[in-house]
Structures are given as C-alpha cells and as structure tokens.
C-alpha positions as CSV (number, residue, x, y, z in Angstrom):
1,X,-6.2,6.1,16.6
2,X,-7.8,4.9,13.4
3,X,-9.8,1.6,13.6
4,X,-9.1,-0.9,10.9
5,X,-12.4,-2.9,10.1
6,X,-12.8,-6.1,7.5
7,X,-14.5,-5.9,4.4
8,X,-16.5,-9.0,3.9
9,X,-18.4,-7.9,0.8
10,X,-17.0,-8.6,-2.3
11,X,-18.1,-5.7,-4.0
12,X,-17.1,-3.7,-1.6
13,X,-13.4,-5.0,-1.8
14,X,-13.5,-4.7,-5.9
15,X,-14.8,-1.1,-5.7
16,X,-12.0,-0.3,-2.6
17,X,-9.4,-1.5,-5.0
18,X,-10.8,-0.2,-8.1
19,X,-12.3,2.9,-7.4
20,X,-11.9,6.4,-7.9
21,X,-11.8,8.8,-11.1
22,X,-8.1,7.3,-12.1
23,X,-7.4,3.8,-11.9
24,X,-9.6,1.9,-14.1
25,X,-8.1,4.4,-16.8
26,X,-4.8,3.7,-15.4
27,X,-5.0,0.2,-15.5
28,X,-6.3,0.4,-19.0
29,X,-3.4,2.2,-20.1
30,X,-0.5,-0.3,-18.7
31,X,-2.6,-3.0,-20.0
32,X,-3.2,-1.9,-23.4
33,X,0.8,-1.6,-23.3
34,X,1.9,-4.1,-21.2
35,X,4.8,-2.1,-19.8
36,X,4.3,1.3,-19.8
37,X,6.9,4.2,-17.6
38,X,5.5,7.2,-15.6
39,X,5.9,9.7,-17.9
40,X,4.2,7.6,-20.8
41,X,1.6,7.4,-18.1
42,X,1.2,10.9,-17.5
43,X,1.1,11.7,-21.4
44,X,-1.4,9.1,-21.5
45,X,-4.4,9.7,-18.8
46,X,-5.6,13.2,-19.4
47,X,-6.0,15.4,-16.7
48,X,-3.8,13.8,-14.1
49,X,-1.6,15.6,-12.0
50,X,2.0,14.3,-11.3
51,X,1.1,13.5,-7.4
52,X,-2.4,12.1,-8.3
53,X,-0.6,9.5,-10.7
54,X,2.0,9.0,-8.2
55,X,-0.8,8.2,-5.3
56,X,-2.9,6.0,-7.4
57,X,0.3,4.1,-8.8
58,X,1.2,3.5,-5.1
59,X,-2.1,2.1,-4.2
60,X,-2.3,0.2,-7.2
61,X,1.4,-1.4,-6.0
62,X,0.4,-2.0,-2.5
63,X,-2.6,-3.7,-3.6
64,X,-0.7,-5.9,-5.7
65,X,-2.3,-5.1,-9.0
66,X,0.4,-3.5,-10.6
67,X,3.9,-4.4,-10.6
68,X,6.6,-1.8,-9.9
69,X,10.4,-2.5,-11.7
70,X,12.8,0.2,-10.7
71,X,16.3,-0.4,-12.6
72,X,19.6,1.1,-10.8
73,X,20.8,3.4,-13.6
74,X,21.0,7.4,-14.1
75,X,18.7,8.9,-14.8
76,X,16.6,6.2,-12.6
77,X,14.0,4.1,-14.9
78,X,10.8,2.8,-13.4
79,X,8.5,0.9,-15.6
80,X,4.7,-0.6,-14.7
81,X,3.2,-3.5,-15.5
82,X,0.0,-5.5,-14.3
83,X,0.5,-8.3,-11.7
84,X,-1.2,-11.7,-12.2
85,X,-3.8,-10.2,-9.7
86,X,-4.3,-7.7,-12.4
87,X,-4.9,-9.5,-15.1
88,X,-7.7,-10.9,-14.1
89,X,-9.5,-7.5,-14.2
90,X,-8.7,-7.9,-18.1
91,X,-12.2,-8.9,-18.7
92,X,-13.6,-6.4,-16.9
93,X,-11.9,-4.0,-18.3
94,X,-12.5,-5.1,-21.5
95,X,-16.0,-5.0,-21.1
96,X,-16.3,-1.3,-20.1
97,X,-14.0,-0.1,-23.0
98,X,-16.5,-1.8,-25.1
99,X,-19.6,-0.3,-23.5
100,X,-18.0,2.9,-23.4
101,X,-16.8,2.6,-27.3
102,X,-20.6,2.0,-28.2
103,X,-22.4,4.8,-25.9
104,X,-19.8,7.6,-25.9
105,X,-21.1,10.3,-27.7
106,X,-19.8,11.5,-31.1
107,X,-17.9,14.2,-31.1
C-alpha cells in the first residue's frame, strides 16, 4: 500500500512537476511551436525514446501543463499544446534558454 504525503514546499512542487532529463526540453519545444504532434516531438528532443516521450507527455497532461487534443479521424491525430498553467513557466523557460545560449560551449 503506497502512502500519499503533501508537498508543502513550493520548490518542491515546481521541481515534482518540472523535473527530470525531458520535460523542460519538452515544454520548450511545444512552446516554441505552440502546437506541436508526437512525431514532430520525437524528431525534435534528441535522444528520447518513443515510451520515454509517451510517459513524460502523460505526466505533463495529468499535471495539467500540457493540453492533449486527439481528433477522431484515420490515421488518429493527436496534437500538444501548453495549458494556461503552462504558460506561466514561459518566463522560466525563457530564462534558461537564454543562460544556456550564453554558456553553452562552442562547438
């Protein structure tokens, strides 16, 4: 029996939504093009696998920072877009592209 527990942190919460090797770069990428399907996705982030994506899409849903639209047609379209909740890690995410554009190393 697993015990659920509340986060009271903030940080904590951001980083338990956030987190992990893919979804900040994941976010980037539907933001940068507002509405963005899988397979654009998995063009996109380099070094995802197919489930990987498919995980971190789902938490990103059930966190309600991405929006999920699947339209009823053959073969079936889904397409991904940020919530409202989502946008407003905008900023933030603006803010580490730019760091990261000015220390990444040349290569």
């Amino acid at each position: 029996m697993t015990q659920e527990f509340k986060i009271t942190c903030p940080m904590e919460y951001t980083m338990n939504t956030i987190a992990g090797k893919w979804k900040l770069v994941i976010l980037w990428h539907i933001y940068d093009n507002e509405v963005i399907r899988f397979n654009e996705l998995m063009r996109s982030v380099n070094g995802i696998t197919h489930k990987m994506l498919s995980n971190q899409l789902k938490e990103l849903v059930n966190d309600d920072i991405i929006h999920k639209e699947i339209y009823k047609e053959v073969p079936p379209k889904v397409e991904y877009s940020l919530t409202e909740k989502g946008k407003t890690l905008i900023p933030i995410m603006d803010l580490l592209f730019d760091w990261g554009k000015k220390n990444r190393p040349i290569i």
